[in-house]
N, C-alpha and C positions, 0 to 999 in steps of 0.2 A: 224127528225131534232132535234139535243140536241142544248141545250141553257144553257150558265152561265149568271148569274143575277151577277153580278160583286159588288152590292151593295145595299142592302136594311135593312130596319128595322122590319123585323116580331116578337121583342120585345114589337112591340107599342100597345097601348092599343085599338088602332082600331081595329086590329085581334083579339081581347078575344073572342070574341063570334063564331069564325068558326078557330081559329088556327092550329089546327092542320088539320081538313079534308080538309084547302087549301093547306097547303104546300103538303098535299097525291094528292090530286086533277091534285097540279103542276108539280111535278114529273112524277106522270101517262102521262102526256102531252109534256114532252119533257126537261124540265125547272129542270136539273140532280145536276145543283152547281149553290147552293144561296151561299153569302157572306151576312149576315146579321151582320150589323157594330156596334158596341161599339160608342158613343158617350159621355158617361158619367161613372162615377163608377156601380152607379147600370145598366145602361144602358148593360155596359162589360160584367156585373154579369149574366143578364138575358138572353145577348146572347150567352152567354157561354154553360150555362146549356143546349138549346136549340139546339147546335150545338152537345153537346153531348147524344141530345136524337135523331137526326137524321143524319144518317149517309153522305149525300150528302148538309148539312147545315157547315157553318165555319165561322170566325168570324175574330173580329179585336178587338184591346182594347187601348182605349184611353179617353181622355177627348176636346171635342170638346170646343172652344171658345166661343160658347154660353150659355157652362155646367159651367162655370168657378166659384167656390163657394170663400167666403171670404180664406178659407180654401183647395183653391188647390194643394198645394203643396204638404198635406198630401192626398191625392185624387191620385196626381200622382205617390207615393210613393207605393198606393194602387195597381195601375197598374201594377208599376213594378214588385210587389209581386206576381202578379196573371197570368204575365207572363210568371215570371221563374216557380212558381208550373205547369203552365199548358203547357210549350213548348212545351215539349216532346209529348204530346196528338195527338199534327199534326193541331190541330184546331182552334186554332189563328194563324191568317195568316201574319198578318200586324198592325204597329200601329195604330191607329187614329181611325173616325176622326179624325184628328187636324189640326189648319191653325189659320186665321186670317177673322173675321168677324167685318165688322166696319159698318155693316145696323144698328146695334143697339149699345146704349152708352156706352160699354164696356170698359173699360180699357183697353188701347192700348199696356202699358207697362207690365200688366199681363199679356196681349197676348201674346207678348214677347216672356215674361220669359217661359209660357207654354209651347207654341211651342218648343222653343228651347230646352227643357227639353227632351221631349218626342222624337225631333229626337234624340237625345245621350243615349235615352232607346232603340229605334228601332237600331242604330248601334251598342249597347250593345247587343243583343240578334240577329243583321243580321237580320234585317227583313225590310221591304220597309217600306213607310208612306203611310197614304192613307189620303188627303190634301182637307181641306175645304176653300176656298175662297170668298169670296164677298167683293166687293167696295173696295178691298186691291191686286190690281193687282201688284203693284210696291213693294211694300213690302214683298209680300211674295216671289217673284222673288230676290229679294235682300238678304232677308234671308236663301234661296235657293244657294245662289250664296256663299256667306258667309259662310256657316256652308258647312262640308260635310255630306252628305248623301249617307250612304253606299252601299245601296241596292235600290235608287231611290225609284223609286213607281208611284201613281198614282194621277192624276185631276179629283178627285169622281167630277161628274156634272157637270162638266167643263163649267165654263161661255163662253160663247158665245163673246170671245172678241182677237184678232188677235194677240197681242204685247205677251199676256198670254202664248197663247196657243204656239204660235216661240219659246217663251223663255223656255216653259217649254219643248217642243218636243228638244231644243239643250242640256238639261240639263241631257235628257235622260229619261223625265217621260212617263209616259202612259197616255191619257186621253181618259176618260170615258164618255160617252154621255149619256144624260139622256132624258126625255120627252121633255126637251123645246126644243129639236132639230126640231121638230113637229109642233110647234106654229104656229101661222099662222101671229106672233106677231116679230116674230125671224127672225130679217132680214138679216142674215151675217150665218145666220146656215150652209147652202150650202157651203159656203163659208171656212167656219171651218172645214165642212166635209171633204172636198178635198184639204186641208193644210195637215191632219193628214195621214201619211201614215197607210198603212195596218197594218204593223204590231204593231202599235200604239194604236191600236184602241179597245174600250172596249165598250162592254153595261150598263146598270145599271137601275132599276126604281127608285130608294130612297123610296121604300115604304114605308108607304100609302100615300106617297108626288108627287106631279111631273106627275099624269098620263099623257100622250101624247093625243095628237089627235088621233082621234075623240070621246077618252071618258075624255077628260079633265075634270078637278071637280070631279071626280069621288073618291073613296079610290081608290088608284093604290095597283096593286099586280104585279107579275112576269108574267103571261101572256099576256101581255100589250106590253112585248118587241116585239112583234112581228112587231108592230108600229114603233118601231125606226129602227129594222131590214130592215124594210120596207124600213124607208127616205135616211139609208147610203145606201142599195143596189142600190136604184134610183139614188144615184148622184155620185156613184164609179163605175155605169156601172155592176154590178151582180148579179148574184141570190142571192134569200133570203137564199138558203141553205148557199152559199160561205160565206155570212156575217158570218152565225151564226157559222160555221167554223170555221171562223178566229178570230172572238173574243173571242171562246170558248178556241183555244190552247194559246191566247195571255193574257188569263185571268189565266189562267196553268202557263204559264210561268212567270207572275209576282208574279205570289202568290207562285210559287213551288211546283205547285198540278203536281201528276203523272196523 
């Protein structure tokens, strides 16, 4: 059974100490395409490099809403630079993170302007977004609706919230489901699960964030999907193989992987 991780961070400083003989470990085990994501400039930076020292790793480049420096606008401009040098590579996939975080006091209006930045780099270069959201359901539906978005993309983590996930499946996005599908805290999960059609449907751990049940608390890695393989198989009616199947060609097809 192969497995795509649709989204993680193995730039973070939790992995230093076994980096490299997990990701061999996980590969051995079925776990063939990580997307390990860009959130920040150096963030981009470090998983770039990374994606070019293993061949089934790939990346994203952006700057996330919670990265946001006095100074992002030259941050963004960084992006774009690192972009265009690196297209052709194959190994930036998408832009982002990027979205709209309002858990914490950020500047709303920076967020903005970010955002909106960043999708007119990703339809500069044809590439999807890959969208962080919290506590800004309506807003980024709005700015979604408002800007075009060339190449769509994806709901990394996808909150657990009904109005979201509508708007963003008629908009044409993907959503990706992470650990808290697992919770035992998650009350509308199921619920979310069987809203989203098949072909819609992505995995992801947000490594070393988010593990699922039953090792919750834990540093999460990509092995762990097996958990969430688990919760959509039980509530879509199929095998675990079918899940990992279908996310795997649907995570191909948003990214442009052959």
């Amino acid at each position: 059974m192969e497995i795509f991780d649709a989204h993680a961070h193995y730039d973070d400083s939790h992995f230093d100490d076994e980096r490299d003989k997990l990701l061999q470990e996980m590969y051995n085990d079925g776990i063939t395409k990580i997307v390990s994501a860009g959130y920040s400039l150096e963030g981009t930076k470090k998983n770039l490099e990374l994606s070019k020292k293993y061949s089934f790793v790939y990346t994203t480049a952006g700057i996330s809403p919670n990265d946001l420096k006095d100074d992002f606008e030259k941050d963004i401009e960084a992006i774009d630079k690192i972009i265009s040098e690196n297209l052709s590579s194959g190994k930036i996939l998408a832009v982002g993170e990027i979205g709209f975080d309002y858990h914490y006091d950020t500047d709303r209006k920076i967020q903005y302007k970010a955002f909106s930045k960043q999708i007119d780099i990703a339809n500069k270069y044809s590439l999807p977004i890959v969208i962080h959201t919290r506590d800004a359901v309506m807003d980024t539906i709005s700015l979604l609706k408002e800007k075009e978005v060339t190449m769509r993309g994806i709901f990394h983590c996808c909150p657990l919230n009904r109005e979201l996930v509508k708007e963003a499946l008629k908009l044409g996005f993907y959503i990706s489901m992470a650990g808290p599908i697992t919770f035992k805290n998650s009350k509308n999960a199921d619920e979310i699960i069987q809203m989203v059609p098949l072909e819609r449907i992505l995995i992801e751990t947000d490594s070393p964030y988010l593990a699922p049940e039953p090792v919750r608390g834990t540093r999460n890695n990509s092995k762990n999907l097996k958990y969430i393989i688990e919760k959509i198989a039980k509530i879509k009616g199929l095998s675990n193989e079918e899940i990992a199947k279908i996310t795997y060609k649907n995570a191909e097809t948003i990214y442009r992987l052959k």
